[in-house]
N, C-alpha and C positions, 0 to 999 in steps of 0.2 A: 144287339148282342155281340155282333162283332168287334164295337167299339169297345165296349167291355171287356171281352176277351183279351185286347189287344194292351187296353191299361193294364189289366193282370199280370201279364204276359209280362210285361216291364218293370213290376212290382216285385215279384218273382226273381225277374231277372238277377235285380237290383242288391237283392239281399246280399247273395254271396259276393259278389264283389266289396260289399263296406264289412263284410267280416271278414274277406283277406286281407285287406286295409288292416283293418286292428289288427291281424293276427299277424301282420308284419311286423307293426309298430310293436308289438307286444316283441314278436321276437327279437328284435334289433335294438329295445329298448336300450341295454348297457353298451352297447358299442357305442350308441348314438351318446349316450352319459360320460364316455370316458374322451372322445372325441370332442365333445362340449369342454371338458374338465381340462384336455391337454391343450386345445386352445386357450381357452383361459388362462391354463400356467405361462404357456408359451409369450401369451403377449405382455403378462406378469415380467417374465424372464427379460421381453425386450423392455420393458419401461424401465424396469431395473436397473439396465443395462444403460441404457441413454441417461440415466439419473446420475448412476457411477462414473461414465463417462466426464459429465458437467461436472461431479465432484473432482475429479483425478486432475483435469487440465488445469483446475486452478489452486488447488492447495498445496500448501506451501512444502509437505511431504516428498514431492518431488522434484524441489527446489535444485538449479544446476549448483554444483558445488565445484567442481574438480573435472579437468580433462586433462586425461594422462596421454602422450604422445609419446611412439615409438619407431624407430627406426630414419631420426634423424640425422643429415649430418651437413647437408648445403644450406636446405630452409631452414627455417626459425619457427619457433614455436609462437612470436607475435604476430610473424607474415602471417602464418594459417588461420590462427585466433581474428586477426582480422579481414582474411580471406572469409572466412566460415560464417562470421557475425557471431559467435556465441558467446554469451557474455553471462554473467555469476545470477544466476537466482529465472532462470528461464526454466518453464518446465517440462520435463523432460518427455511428457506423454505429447507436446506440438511442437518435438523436432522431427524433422525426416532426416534419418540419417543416408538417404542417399542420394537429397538435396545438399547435403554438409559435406561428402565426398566430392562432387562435383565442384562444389564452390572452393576449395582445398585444391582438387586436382587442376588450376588454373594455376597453381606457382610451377614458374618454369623449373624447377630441380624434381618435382615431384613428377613421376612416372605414374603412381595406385594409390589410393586412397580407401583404406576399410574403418567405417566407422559404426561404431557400436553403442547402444545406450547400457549404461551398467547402473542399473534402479537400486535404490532410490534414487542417489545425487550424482552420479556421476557418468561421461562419457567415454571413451577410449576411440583415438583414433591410432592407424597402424599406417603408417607410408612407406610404401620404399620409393629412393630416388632414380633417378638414371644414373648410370655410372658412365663420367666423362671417359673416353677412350684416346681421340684426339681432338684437334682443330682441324676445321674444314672453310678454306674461301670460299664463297658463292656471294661474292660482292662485298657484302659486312664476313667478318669471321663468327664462325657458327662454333659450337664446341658439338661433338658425334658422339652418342654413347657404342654402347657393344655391337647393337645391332646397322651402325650406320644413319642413325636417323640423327639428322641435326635440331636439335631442339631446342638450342636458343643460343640468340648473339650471347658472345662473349662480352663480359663489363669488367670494368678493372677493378672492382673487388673480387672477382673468379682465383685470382692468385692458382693457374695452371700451367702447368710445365708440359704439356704434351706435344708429339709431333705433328707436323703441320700438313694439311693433305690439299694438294693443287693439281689446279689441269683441268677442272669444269666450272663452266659458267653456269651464272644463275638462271640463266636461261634454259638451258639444256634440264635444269634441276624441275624447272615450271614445268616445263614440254616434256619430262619422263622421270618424273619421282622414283618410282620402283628401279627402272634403270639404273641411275645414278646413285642413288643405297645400295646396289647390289657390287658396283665399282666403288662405294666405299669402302664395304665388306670386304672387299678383296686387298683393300688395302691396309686394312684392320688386320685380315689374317697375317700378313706383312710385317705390318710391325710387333704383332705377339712371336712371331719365328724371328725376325733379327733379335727381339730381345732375350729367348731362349739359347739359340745360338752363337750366338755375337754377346756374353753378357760383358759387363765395363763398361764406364765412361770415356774411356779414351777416342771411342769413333761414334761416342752417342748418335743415336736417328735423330736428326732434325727434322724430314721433309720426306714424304714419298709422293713423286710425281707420278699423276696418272697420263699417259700417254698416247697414241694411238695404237704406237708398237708396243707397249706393254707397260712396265713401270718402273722408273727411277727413283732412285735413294739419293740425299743428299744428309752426310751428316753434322754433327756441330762444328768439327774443324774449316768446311768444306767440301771435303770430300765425295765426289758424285759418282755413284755406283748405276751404273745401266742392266737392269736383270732382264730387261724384255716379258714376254710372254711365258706363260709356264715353266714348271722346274722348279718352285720358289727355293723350297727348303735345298736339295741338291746345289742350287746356284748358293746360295750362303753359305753353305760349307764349303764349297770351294772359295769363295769369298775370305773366309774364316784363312784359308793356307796360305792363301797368296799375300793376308796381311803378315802371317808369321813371316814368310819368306823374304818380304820386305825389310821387317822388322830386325831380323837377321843381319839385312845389310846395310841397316843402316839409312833406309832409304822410305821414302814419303811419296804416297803418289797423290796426283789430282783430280784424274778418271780412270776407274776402274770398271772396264765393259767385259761383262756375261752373257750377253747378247747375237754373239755370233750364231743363225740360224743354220750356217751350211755347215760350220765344226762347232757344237754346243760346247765341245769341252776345251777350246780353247777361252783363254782371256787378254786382253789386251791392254795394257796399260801404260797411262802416262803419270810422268814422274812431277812431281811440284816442285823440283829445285829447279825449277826455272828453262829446266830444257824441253822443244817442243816434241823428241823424238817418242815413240812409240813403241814399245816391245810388246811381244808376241810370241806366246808360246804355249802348251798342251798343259794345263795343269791337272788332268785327270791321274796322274803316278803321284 
Protein backbone atom coordinates (compact mmCIF):
# COMPACT_ATOMS: atom_id res chain seq x y z
CA UNK A 1 0.00 0.00 0.00
CA UNK A 2 2.62 2.37 0.42
CA UNK A 3 4.19 1.67 -2.67
CA UNK A 4 1.02 2.71 -4.14
CA UNK A 5 0.41 5.53 -2.51
CA UNK A 6 3.61 6.66 -3.37
CA UNK A 7 3.10 6.11 -7.53
CA UNK A 8 -0.15 8.08 -6.87
CA UNK A 9 1.52 10.48 -5.27
CA UNK A 10 3.71 11.12 -8.43
CA UNK A 11 0.88 10.84 -10.84
CA UNK A 12 -0.84 13.54 -9.12
CA UNK A 13 2.09 15.29 -8.76
CA UNK A 14 2.87 15.12 -12.38
CA UNK A 15 -0.27 16.57 -13.80
CA UNK A 16 -0.07 20.07 -13.05
CA UNK A 17 3.32 20.51 -14.08
CA UNK A 18 2.54 19.26 -17.97
CA UNK A 19 -0.53 21.65 -17.88
CA UNK A 20 1.78 24.57 -17.05
CA UNK A 21 3.80 23.49 -19.78
CA UNK A 22 1.05 23.86 -22.23
CA UNK A 23 -0.33 26.69 -20.69
CA UNK A 24 2.86 28.37 -21.19
CA UNK A 25 3.29 27.38 -24.56
CA UNK A 26 -0.23 28.27 -25.23
CA UNK A 27 0.56 31.51 -23.73
CA UNK A 28 3.69 32.57 -25.40
CA UNK A 29 2.53 30.99 -28.45
CA UNK A 30 2.69 34.31 -30.86
CA UNK A 31 5.71 35.83 -29.35
CA UNK A 32 7.32 32.62 -30.04
CA UNK A 33 5.58 32.92 -34.04
CA UNK A 34 6.80 36.43 -34.56
CA UNK A 35 10.29 35.77 -33.15
CA UNK A 36 10.25 32.48 -35.56
CA UNK A 37 8.94 34.93 -38.53
CA UNK A 38 11.60 37.88 -37.63
CA UNK A 39 14.26 35.45 -37.83
CA UNK A 40 13.37 34.26 -40.94
CA UNK A 41 12.91 37.67 -42.46
CA UNK A 42 16.09 38.65 -40.87
CA UNK A 43 18.18 35.99 -42.47
CA UNK A 44 16.01 36.67 -45.66
CA UNK A 45 17.32 40.34 -45.42
CA UNK A 46 21.00 38.88 -44.85
CA UNK A 47 20.90 36.57 -48.00
CA UNK A 48 19.55 39.22 -49.89
CA UNK A 49 22.08 41.22 -48.87
CA UNK A 50 25.18 39.14 -49.61
CA UNK A 51 23.36 38.37 -53.18
CA UNK A 52 23.11 42.22 -53.85
CA UNK A 53 26.45 42.55 -52.72
CA UNK A 54 27.88 39.88 -55.61
CA UNK A 55 25.53 41.73 -57.91
CA UNK A 56 26.88 45.43 -57.25
CA UNK A 57 30.82 44.45 -57.24
CA UNK A 58 30.52 43.22 -60.71
CA UNK A 59 28.14 44.99 -62.80
CA UNK A 60 28.98 47.16 -64.99
CA UNK A 61 26.49 50.03 -63.50
CA UNK A 62 29.15 51.11 -61.53
CA UNK A 63 31.65 51.11 -64.02
CA UNK A 64 34.69 54.08 -62.94
CA UNK A 65 34.05 56.60 -65.47
CA UNK A 66 35.56 59.97 -64.36
CA UNK A 67 37.73 61.31 -61.43
CA UNK A 68 37.52 64.85 -60.99
CA UNK A 69 40.57 66.44 -59.05
CA UNK A 70 40.68 69.63 -57.03
CA UNK A 71 42.89 71.84 -55.68
CA UNK A 72 45.79 71.23 -57.86
CA UNK A 73 48.68 73.21 -58.57
CA UNK A 74 52.54 71.43 -58.14
CA UNK A 75 51.12 67.60 -58.72
CA UNK A 76 49.59 66.42 -61.85
CA UNK A 77 46.70 64.79 -62.18
CA UNK A 78 48.83 61.74 -64.00
CA UNK A 79 51.31 61.48 -61.04
CA UNK A 80 48.02 60.80 -58.70
CA UNK A 81 46.12 58.75 -61.36
CA UNK A 82 49.19 56.63 -61.32
CA UNK A 83 50.02 57.04 -57.60
CA UNK A 84 46.31 55.75 -56.90
CA UNK A 85 46.19 52.81 -59.56
CA UNK A 86 42.73 53.91 -60.72
CA UNK A 87 41.99 53.23 -63.85
CA UNK A 88 38.37 53.52 -66.46
CA UNK A 89 35.85 50.77 -65.80
CA UNK A 90 36.85 49.50 -62.08
CA UNK A 91 34.06 49.27 -59.87
CA UNK A 92 33.38 51.57 -57.74
CA UNK A 93 31.66 49.35 -54.75
CA UNK A 94 35.84 47.61 -54.40
CA UNK A 95 37.45 50.88 -54.02
CA UNK A 96 38.65 51.95 -50.51
CA UNK A 97 38.77 55.26 -50.74
CA UNK A 98 40.98 55.69 -47.81
CA UNK A 99 43.31 53.19 -49.31
CA UNK A 100 43.36 55.90 -52.55
CA UNK A 101 44.05 58.92 -50.25
CA UNK A 102 46.89 57.32 -48.89
CA UNK A 103 48.48 55.87 -52.00
CA UNK A 104 47.86 59.85 -53.44
CA UNK A 105 49.17 61.24 -50.26
CA UNK A 106 52.72 59.85 -51.17
CA UNK A 107 53.57 62.70 -53.93
CA UNK A 108 55.68 65.03 -52.34
CA UNK A 109 53.45 68.41 -53.18
CA UNK A 110 50.57 66.90 -51.68
CA UNK A 111 50.12 67.77 -47.92
CA UNK A 112 45.79 65.88 -47.70
CA UNK A 113 44.13 63.78 -49.70
CA UNK A 114 39.97 63.51 -49.50
CA UNK A 115 38.66 61.01 -51.59
CA UNK A 116 35.12 60.36 -52.41
CA UNK A 117 33.14 57.90 -54.34
CA UNK A 118 30.22 59.80 -56.37
CA UNK A 119 27.88 56.59 -57.74
CA UNK A 120 27.18 55.51 -60.08
CA UNK A 121 30.65 56.19 -62.17
CA UNK A 122 32.46 58.53 -60.71
CA UNK A 123 35.16 59.61 -58.01
CA UNK A 124 36.18 63.00 -56.66
CA UNK A 125 39.43 63.47 -55.10
CA UNK A 126 40.13 67.00 -53.07
CA UNK A 127 43.99 67.87 -52.32
CA UNK A 128 45.65 70.43 -50.96
CA UNK A 129 49.24 70.99 -51.40
CA UNK A 130 51.90 72.33 -49.11
CA UNK A 131 52.76 75.64 -49.72
CA UNK A 132 56.59 76.28 -50.44
CA UNK A 133 57.72 79.15 -48.01
CA UNK A 134 61.42 78.83 -48.34
CA UNK A 135 64.53 76.78 -48.99
CA UNK A 136 66.29 75.14 -46.22
CA UNK A 137 70.05 73.45 -46.34
CA UNK A 138 70.34 70.34 -44.27
CA UNK A 139 72.88 68.88 -46.57
CA UNK A 140 70.61 68.44 -49.96
CA UNK A 141 68.35 71.60 -50.21
CA UNK A 142 64.83 71.01 -48.81
CA UNK A 143 62.05 73.46 -50.01
CA UNK A 144 59.93 74.42 -46.10
CA UNK A 145 56.28 74.97 -46.37
CA UNK A 146 54.28 77.50 -43.65
CA UNK A 147 54.79 75.49 -40.90
CA UNK A 148 58.66 74.88 -41.14
CA UNK A 149 58.58 71.23 -42.12
CA UNK A 150 60.80 70.45 -45.03
CA UNK A 151 59.21 68.08 -47.07
CA UNK A 152 61.11 67.49 -50.01
CA UNK A 153 64.49 68.12 -51.87
CA UNK A 154 64.31 70.59 -54.34
CA UNK A 155 64.52 69.30 -58.30
CA UNK A 156 65.06 71.64 -61.04
CA UNK A 157 61.79 71.55 -62.36
CA UNK A 158 60.50 73.26 -58.75
CA UNK A 159 61.32 76.70 -60.69
CA UNK A 160 61.36 78.58 -56.93
CA UNK A 161 62.28 81.77 -56.10
CA UNK A 162 62.32 81.72 -52.34
CA UNK A 163 64.73 82.66 -49.58
CA UNK A 164 67.29 80.59 -48.55
CA UNK A 165 67.46 79.43 -44.73
CA UNK A 166 71.15 78.28 -43.31
CA UNK A 167 72.96 77.66 -40.07
CA UNK A 168 71.68 73.91 -39.22
CA UNK A 169 73.11 70.64 -39.98
CA UNK A 170 71.37 67.71 -40.87
CA UNK A 171 72.40 66.24 -38.10
CA UNK A 172 71.12 68.57 -35.49
CA UNK A 173 67.73 68.19 -37.89
CA UNK A 174 67.95 64.02 -36.99
CA UNK A 175 68.86 64.53 -33.26
CA UNK A 176 65.85 67.36 -32.71
CA UNK A 177 63.23 67.61 -35.42
CA UNK A 178 60.78 69.65 -33.43
CA UNK A 179 63.57 71.88 -32.42
CA UNK A 180 64.82 72.67 -35.54
CA UNK A 181 61.08 73.37 -37.20
CA UNK A 182 60.43 75.56 -34.48
CA UNK A 183 64.06 77.71 -35.68
CA UNK A 184 62.62 77.46 -39.02
CA UNK A 185 59.44 79.07 -37.95
CA UNK A 186 61.23 81.73 -36.47
CA UNK A 187 62.77 82.36 -39.52
CA UNK A 188 59.67 82.12 -41.52
CA UNK A 189 58.07 84.63 -39.19
CA UNK A 190 61.22 86.74 -40.61
CA UNK A 191 60.86 86.74 -43.84
CA UNK A 192 56.84 87.40 -43.95
CA UNK A 193 57.91 91.01 -41.56
CA UNK A 194 60.91 91.93 -43.99
CA UNK A 195 58.61 91.43 -46.62
CA UNK A 196 55.70 93.40 -45.10
CA UNK A 197 57.94 96.09 -44.02
CA UNK A 198 60.79 96.32 -46.28
CA UNK A 199 58.43 95.87 -49.52
CA UNK A 200 60.64 96.31 -53.11
CA UNK A 201 63.15 94.69 -54.83
CA UNK A 202 65.90 96.76 -54.49
CA UNK A 203 67.33 94.81 -51.05
CA UNK A 204 65.27 91.66 -51.80
CA UNK A 205 65.93 88.70 -48.82
CA UNK A 206 67.94 86.33 -50.13
CA UNK A 207 69.21 84.28 -47.05
CA UNK A 208 68.36 84.31 -43.28
CA UNK A 209 71.02 82.96 -41.12
CA UNK A 210 70.28 81.20 -38.20
CA UNK A 211 72.74 81.75 -35.61
CA UNK A 212 73.77 81.17 -32.11
CA UNK A 213 73.35 84.79 -31.27
CA UNK A 214 70.16 85.26 -33.16
CA UNK A 215 69.54 85.68 -36.89
CA UNK A 216 71.07 87.36 -39.99
CA UNK A 217 69.76 88.64 -43.18
CA UNK A 218 71.52 88.56 -46.15
CA UNK A 219 70.08 90.21 -49.22
CA UNK A 220 70.24 89.83 -53.10
CA UNK A 221 72.69 92.84 -53.53
CA UNK A 222 74.76 91.35 -50.63
CA UNK A 223 74.00 93.11 -48.16
CA UNK A 224 74.15 91.45 -44.49
CA UNK A 225 71.98 92.64 -41.87
CA UNK A 226 72.86 91.27 -38.14
CA UNK A 227 69.22 91.51 -36.04
CA UNK A 228 70.38 89.10 -33.26
CA UNK A 229 67.99 87.94 -30.85
CA UNK A 230 64.44 89.40 -30.39
CA UNK A 231 62.84 92.74 -31.31
CA UNK A 232 62.35 91.47 -34.97
CA UNK A 233 59.64 93.71 -36.18
CA UNK A 234 61.16 96.95 -34.08
CA UNK A 235 64.79 95.99 -35.54
CA UNK A 236 63.32 96.27 -39.39
CA UNK A 237 61.82 99.41 -39.03
CA UNK A 238 64.74 100.84 -37.80
CA UNK A 239 66.31 98.94 -40.61
CA UNK A 240 63.74 100.48 -42.83
CA UNK A 241 65.50 104.35 -41.75
CA UNK A 242 68.76 103.81 -41.73
CA UNK A 243 68.29 102.63 -45.46
CA UNK A 244 66.46 105.79 -46.24
CA UNK A 245 69.10 107.82 -44.66
CA UNK A 246 71.72 106.10 -46.62
CA UNK A 247 69.72 106.44 -49.45
CA UNK A 248 69.64 110.17 -49.02
CA UNK A 249 73.28 110.36 -49.29
CA UNK A 250 74.04 108.58 -51.62
CA UNK A 251 75.59 105.90 -49.99
CA UNK A 252 75.57 101.80 -49.90
CA UNK A 253 76.35 99.85 -47.05
CA UNK A 254 77.88 96.21 -46.57
CA UNK A 255 76.89 95.43 -42.92
CA UNK A 256 74.29 96.72 -41.24
CA UNK A 257 74.17 95.53 -37.34
CA UNK A 258 70.98 95.74 -34.87
CA UNK A 259 72.47 93.66 -32.75
CA UNK A 260 74.02 95.63 -30.15
CA UNK A 261 72.59 94.08 -26.72
CA UNK A 262 74.01 96.77 -24.32
CA UNK A 263 72.48 99.95 -26.56
CA UNK A 264 69.44 98.10 -28.71
CA UNK A 265 68.84 101.29 -30.36
CA UNK A 266 71.98 101.86 -31.59
CA UNK A 267 73.19 100.55 -35.17
CA UNK A 268 76.28 100.19 -36.72
CA UNK A 269 77.33 100.27 -40.14
CA UNK A 270 79.80 99.61 -42.67
CA UNK A 271 79.83 101.16 -46.03
CA UNK A 272 80.56 99.11 -49.48
CA UNK A 273 82.47 101.72 -51.16
CA UNK A 274 85.24 100.00 -50.18
CA UNK A 275 86.15 101.67 -46.82
CA UNK A 276 86.84 99.52 -43.84
CA UNK A 277 85.50 102.27 -41.36
CA UNK A 278 82.48 101.81 -39.24
CA UNK A 279 80.02 104.43 -38.04
CA UNK A 280 77.85 104.34 -35.22
CA UNK A 281 75.15 106.04 -34.00
CA UNK A 282 71.36 106.10 -32.07
CA UNK A 283 68.95 105.65 -34.62
CA UNK A 284 65.91 105.64 -32.35
CA UNK A 285 65.01 109.84 -33.18
Amino acid sequence: MAFGKSKNRRRLDAAPRNDAVKGAVRSHGPSVAKALGLAVATAGLIWGGIELRAWAVVTPRFALESVNFSGLERASRPELLKLSGLTAGQNLWTLDPAALAKAMGQHPWVRTVEVTRRFPHGVSVEVTEHAPAALAVLGDLYVLDEEGEPFKRVTPGDGLDLPLVTGVERDAYVADPDGVRAKFREALDVTRAYARLLPGRSERLSEVRLENTGLALVTATGQEVRLGAGETEVKLQRLARVRRELSTRGLAAAIIRLDNRARPGWVAVRLSSGSDSVRSGDSTQ
